[in-house]
Structure formats: structure tokens, C-alpha cells
DRENROGU-203561 format. One record per residue: residue in three letters; z, y, x of N, C-alpha, C in turn. Coordinates in steps of 0.1 Angstrom, whole numbers, plus 2048, in hexadecimal, padded with zeros to 3 digits. Layout:
<atoms>
AlaZYXZYXZYX/...
</atoms>
This chain:
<atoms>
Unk8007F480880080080080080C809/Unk7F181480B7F481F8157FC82B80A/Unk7FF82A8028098357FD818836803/Unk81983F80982884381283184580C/Unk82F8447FC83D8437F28428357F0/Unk83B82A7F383C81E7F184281B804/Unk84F80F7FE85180880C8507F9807/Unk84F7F581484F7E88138557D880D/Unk84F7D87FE8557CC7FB8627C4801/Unk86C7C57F68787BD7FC87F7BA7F0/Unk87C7AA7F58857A37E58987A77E5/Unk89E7A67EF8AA7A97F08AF7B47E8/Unk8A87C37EB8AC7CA7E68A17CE7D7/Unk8977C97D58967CC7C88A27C37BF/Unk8A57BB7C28AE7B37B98BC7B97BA/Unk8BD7C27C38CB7C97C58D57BE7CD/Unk8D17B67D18D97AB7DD8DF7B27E8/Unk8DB7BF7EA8DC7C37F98EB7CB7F6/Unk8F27D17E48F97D57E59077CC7E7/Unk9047BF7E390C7B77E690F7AD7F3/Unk90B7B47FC90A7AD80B90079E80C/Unk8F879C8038F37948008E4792807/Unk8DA78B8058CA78880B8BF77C808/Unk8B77808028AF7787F78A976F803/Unk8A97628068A475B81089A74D808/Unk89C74F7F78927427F18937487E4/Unk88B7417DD88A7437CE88173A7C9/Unk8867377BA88172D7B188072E7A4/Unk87372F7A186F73679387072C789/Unk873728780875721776872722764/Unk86A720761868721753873727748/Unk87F72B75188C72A74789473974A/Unk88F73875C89B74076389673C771/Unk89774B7778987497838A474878F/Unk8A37417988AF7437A28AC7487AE/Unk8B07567AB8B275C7B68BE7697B9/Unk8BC76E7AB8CA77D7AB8D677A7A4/Unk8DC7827A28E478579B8E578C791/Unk8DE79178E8DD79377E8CA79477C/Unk8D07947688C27937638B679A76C/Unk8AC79376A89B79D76C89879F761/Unk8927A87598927A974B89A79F744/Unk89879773C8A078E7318A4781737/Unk89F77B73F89A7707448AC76C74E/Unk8B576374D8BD7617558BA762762/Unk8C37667668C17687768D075C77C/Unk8CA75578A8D575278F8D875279B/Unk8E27577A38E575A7AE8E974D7B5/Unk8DD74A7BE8E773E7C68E773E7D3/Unk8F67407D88F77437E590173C7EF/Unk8F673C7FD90373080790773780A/Unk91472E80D92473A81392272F81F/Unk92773882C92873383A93773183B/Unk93772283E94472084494A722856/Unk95572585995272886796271D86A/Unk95C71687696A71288296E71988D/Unk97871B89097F72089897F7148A8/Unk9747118B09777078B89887038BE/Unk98B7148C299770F8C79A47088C0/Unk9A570D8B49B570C8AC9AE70289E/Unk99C70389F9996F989399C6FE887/Unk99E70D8879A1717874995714873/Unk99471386598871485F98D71C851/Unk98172885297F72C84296E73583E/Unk96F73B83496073C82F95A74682D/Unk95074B82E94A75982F94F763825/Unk95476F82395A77681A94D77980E/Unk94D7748049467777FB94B77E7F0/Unk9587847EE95C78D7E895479E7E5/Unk94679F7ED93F7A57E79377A87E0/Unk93579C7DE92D7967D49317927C6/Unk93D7917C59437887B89527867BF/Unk95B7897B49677837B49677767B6/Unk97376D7BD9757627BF97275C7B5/Unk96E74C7B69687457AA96774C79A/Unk95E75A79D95A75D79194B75878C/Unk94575978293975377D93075E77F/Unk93676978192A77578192E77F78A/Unk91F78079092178B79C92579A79A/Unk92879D7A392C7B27A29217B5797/Unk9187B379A90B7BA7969077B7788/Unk90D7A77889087A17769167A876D/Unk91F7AB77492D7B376C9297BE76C/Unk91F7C677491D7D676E9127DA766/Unk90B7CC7658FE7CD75D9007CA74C/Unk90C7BE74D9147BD74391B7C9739/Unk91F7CE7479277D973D91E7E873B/Unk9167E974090C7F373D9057ED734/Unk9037DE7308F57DF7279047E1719/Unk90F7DB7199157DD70C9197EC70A/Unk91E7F071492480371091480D70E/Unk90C80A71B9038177148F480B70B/Unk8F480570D8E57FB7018F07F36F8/Unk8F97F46F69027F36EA8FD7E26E7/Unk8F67D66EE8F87CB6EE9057C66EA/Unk9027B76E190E7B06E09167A96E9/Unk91E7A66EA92579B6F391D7906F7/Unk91678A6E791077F6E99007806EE/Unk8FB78B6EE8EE78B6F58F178F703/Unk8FD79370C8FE7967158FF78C71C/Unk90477F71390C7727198FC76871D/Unk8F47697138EB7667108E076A71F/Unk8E17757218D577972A8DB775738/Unk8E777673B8F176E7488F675F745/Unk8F075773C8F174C73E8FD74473D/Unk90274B73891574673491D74872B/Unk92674372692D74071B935751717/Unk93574E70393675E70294575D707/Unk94975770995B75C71195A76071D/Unk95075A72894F76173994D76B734/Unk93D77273093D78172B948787728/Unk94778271A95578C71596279071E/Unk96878572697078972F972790738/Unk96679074096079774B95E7A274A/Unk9577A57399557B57369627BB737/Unk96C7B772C9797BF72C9837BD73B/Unk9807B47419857B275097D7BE758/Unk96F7C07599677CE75F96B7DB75A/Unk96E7DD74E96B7E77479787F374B/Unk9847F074A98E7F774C98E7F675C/Unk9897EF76B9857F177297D7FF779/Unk96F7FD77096580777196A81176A/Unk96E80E75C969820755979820752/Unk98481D74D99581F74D99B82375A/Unk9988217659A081D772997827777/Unk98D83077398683777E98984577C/Unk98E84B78C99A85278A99086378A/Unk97F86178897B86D78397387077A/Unk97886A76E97386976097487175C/Unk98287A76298388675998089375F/Unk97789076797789B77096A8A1767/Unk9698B37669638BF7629648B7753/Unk96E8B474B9728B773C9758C6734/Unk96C8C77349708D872796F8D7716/Unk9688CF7159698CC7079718BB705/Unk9778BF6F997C8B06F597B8AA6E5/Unk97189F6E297089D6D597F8956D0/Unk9838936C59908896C198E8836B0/Unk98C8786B598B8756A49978686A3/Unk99786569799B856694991846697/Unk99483B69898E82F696994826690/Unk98D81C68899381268398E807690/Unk99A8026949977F66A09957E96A0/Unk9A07E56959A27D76919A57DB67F/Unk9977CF67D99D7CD66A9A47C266A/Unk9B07BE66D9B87B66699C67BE664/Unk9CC7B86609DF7BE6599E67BB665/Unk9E77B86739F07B56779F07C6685/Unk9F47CA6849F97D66919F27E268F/Unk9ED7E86939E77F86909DB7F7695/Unk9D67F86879C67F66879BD804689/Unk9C680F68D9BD81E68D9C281B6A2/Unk9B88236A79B882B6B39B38376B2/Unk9B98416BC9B784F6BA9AA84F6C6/Unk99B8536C69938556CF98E85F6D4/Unk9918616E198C8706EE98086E6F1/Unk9798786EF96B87A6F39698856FD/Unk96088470795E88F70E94E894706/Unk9508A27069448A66F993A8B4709/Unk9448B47109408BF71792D8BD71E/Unk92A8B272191C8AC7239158B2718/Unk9198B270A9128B66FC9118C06FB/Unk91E8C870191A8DB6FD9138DE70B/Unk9108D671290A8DF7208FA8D971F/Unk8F98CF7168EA8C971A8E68C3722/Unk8F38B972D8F28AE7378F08A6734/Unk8F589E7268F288F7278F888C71A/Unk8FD88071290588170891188070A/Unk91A87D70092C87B70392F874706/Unk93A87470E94286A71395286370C/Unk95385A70B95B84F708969853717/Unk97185971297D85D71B98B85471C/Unk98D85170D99A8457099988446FA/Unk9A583D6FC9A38386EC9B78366EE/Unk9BC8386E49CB8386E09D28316D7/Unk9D882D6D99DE8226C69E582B6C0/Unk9DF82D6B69E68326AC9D98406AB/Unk9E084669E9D784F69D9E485B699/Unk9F085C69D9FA86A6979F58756A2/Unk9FC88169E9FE88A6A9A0588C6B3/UnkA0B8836B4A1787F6C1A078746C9/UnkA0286C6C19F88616CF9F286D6D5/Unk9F08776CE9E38806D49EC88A6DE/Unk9F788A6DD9FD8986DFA0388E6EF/UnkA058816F3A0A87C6FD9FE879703/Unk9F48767009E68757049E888070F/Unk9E588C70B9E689E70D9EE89B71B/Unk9FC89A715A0989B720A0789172E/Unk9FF88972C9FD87D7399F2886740/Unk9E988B73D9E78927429E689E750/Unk9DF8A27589E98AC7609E68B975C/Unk9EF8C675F9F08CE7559E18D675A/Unk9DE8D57659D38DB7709C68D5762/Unk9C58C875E9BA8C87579B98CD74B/Unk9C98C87439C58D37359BF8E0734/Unk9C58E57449C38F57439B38F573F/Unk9A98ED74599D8F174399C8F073A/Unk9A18E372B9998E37239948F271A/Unk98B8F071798590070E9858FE6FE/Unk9828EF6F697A8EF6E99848DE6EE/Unk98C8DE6DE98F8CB6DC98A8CF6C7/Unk97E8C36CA9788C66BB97F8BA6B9/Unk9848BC6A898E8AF6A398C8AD697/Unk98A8A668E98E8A16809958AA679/Unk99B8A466E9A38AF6699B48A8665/Unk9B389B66D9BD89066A9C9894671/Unk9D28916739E489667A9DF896683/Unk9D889068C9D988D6999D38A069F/
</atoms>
């Protein structure tokens, strides 16, 4: 390809292998699924299969095995990459559990697990979600229809993407209960440096 925008063909990193310390050295196409990545190619299962190198110690005879913890958690079923693909196709392509399980080739409980095991990970535990918040949406949710525990949560939206014309809202928390005390200790956990910015919290017309 004499075009100078184009480099040179490389399966490793089109498949995203190379983020995971990983390197595409075979592949095998199959009417069903191919094996080579870690997550889907379009719809089609994808499967990662990879040698781990064992090493001896000649002198003392330790033996143990190449660190593959970049790749995937210890005896998990799905790599870094098939847990972010997971959780991006259910939060922003709003897929089901069961078509997620479906395109990764595994039972809807690995998925399902894995999602809510990644999720407060990536988007709960990430400590700059709330960074340039000025607007804040607040409504109620019905979470669970069953009779047993508190079936409303109070939901925080970041709206400020909406009034500036960056992108759409964001999904900030979610709270049990829906009074004016869940929303008002929401507020207080907070640090006071951030409320200061807020400018505009658009809300319901409910206690909270």
C-alpha cells in the first residue's frame, strides 16, 4: 500500500493482543468461531488461546509460570478486553446479558458476573467521574418489582455534556432509597471543593 497513512498489516494489534502483553503467532478459522482473540470480530465468537511458559530455576529447581495477569484474571473465562467489550456493549449498545453471553461463548452467569464484577471497577471505583460536573440531573427509579426491600433508588446524572453540546449524560450513582436525607448524604460525601462548582441540579418535583 504506497499510501503513507496505511502501516503495515499486523494481526496482534488489529485484534488488540498487543494491549494485553500478548502476540498472535496462529490462527484457525472455523465455520462457527474463530481462534485467535479475545473478544468478538463482529458477532462471530472469538477465542483466545494462549501458551503460558513455564520456567525452572536450574539451581534451587523453583519452578513457576509466565505472569498472565495481563491478560485476564487468574482462572477467569474472559480476557481484560472481552470484560470491556462486555461492559461497553451492555452500558452504551444497551445489549442484553444474554446476547453478550452469547457473542463470548459462555454461560449467561460468567457474563452476568463479570459485568457487575467489571462495572464498579471501571465506572464506580473511578476516581475521575466526577471531574468538570456543573450540572446535575436527580430523579427517582423503580429498581426491583418485587415486595421484599426498597424497590425505588434515587439516580445522579451528570447533564453538563448536554448543556455544553459534548456528548450525552452521564450515569454518576444511583442511591437506595428515594427521601431527602439519600440525596442530601449523597451531597455531604462529597467534597465541599466539588459542590462548590455545581451551577444547575434539575430534579423532579418528588421529596428528594
Amino acid at each position: 500500500m504506497p499510501d503513507a497513512t496505511f502501516t503495515t498489516p499486523d494481526l496482534t494489534t488489529f485484534a488488540g493482543l498487543d494491549e494485553l502483553g500478548l502476540e498472535v503467532v496462529g490462527q484457525r478459522l472455523e465455520a462457527g468461531r474463530a481462534v485467535l482473540a479475545h473478544e468478538p470480530l463482529g458477532w462471530r465468537p472469538t477465542t483466545l488461546l494462549v501458551t503460558v511458559r513455564r520456567y525452572r530455576c536450574s539451581g534451587c529447581g523453583h519452578v513457576w509460570r509466565q505472569d498472565t495477569t495481563g491478560a485476564a484474571e487468574p482462572r477467569a473465562k474472559l480476557s481484560r478486553g472481552a470484560l470491556r467489550w462486555a461492559l461497553v456493549a451492555i452500558v452504551c449498545q444497551h445489549l442484553t446479558v444474554a446476547r453478550v453471553a452469547e457473542s463470548l461463548a459462555v454461560s449467561w452467569n460468567t457474563a452476568n458476573d463479570a459485568v457487575l464484577a467489571e462495572g464498579p471497577r471501571v465506572l464506580i471505583n473511578d476516581p475521575h467521574r466526577f471531574d468538570g460536573v456543573k450540572v446535575l440531573g436527580v430523579d427517582e427509579h423503580v429498581w426491583q418489582h418485587t415486595r421484599r426491600g426498597d424497590k425505588y433508588v434515587t439516580v445522579i446524572i451528570d447533564l453538563t455534556p448536554v448543556r455544553e453540546g459534548t456528548g450525552p449524560a452521564r450515569l454518576l450513582d444511583m442511591v437506595e432509597g428515594r427521601s431527602k436525607a439519600a440525596f442530601k448524604q449523597w451531597l455531604a460525601d462529597r467534597p465541599a471543593s466539588w459542590r462548590a462548582g455545581l451551577e444547575v441540579v434539575a430534579m423532579d418535583g418528588f421529596t428528594g
